[in-house]
N, C-alpha and C positions, 0 to 999 in steps of 0.2 A: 651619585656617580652618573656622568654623563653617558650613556650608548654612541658606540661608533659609526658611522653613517654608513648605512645600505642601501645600495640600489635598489629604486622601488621592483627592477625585477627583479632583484634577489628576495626581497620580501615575500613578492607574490608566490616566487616558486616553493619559498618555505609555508608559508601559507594555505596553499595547493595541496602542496604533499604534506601537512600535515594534517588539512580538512580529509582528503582523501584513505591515508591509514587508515584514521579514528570511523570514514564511512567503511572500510573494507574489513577491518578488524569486529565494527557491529554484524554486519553478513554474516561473515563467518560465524562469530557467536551466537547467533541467532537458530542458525540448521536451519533454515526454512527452503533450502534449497537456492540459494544461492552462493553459494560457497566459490563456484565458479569466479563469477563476478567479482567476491571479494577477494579474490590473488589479480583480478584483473585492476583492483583499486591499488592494493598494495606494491603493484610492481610501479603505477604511476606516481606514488609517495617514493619511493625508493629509488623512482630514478629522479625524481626531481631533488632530495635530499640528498642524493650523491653529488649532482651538481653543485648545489649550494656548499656542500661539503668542500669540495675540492675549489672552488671558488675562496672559500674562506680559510683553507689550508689547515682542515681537519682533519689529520689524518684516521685518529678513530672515530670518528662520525662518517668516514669516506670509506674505511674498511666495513664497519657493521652494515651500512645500506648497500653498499655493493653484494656482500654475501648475501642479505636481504634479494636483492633484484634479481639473484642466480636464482636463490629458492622459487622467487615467485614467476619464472619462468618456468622452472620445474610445474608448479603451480598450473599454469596456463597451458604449457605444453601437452599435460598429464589432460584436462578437460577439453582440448580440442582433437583429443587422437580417438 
């Protein structure tokens, strides 16, 4: 079965944000003190999959990274105060 044709910048943004989780979810697991950094990877996956998401008229893949993006502002917001 043939794939639907994506813009390459919709590829790259899936791309992106999914290289970027997979780096911010290792941080995190890791504790070595950067945990910080890792909600700073995961909100940039998250915003980039919400894109993509709503680009391709996902609705549940546009609801979970959105709540995602809220978290990982929580996240960020929580390490710069």
């Amino acid at each position: 079965m043939r794939k639907p044709y994506e813009p390459p910048l919709l590829q790259a943004a899936k791309w992106i944000g999914t290289a970027a989780g997979i780096a911010g979810a290792i941080l995190i697991a890791l504790n070595i003190g950067f945990v910080d950094y890792g909600f700073v990877l995961f909100l940039i996956s998250s915003v980039l999959w919400t894109a993509a998401a709503a680009v391709q008229r996902e609705t549940a893949l546009l609801v979970l990274q959105g709540v995602f993006a809220i978290i990982d502002v929580v996240g960020v917001v929580r390490w710069m105060a």
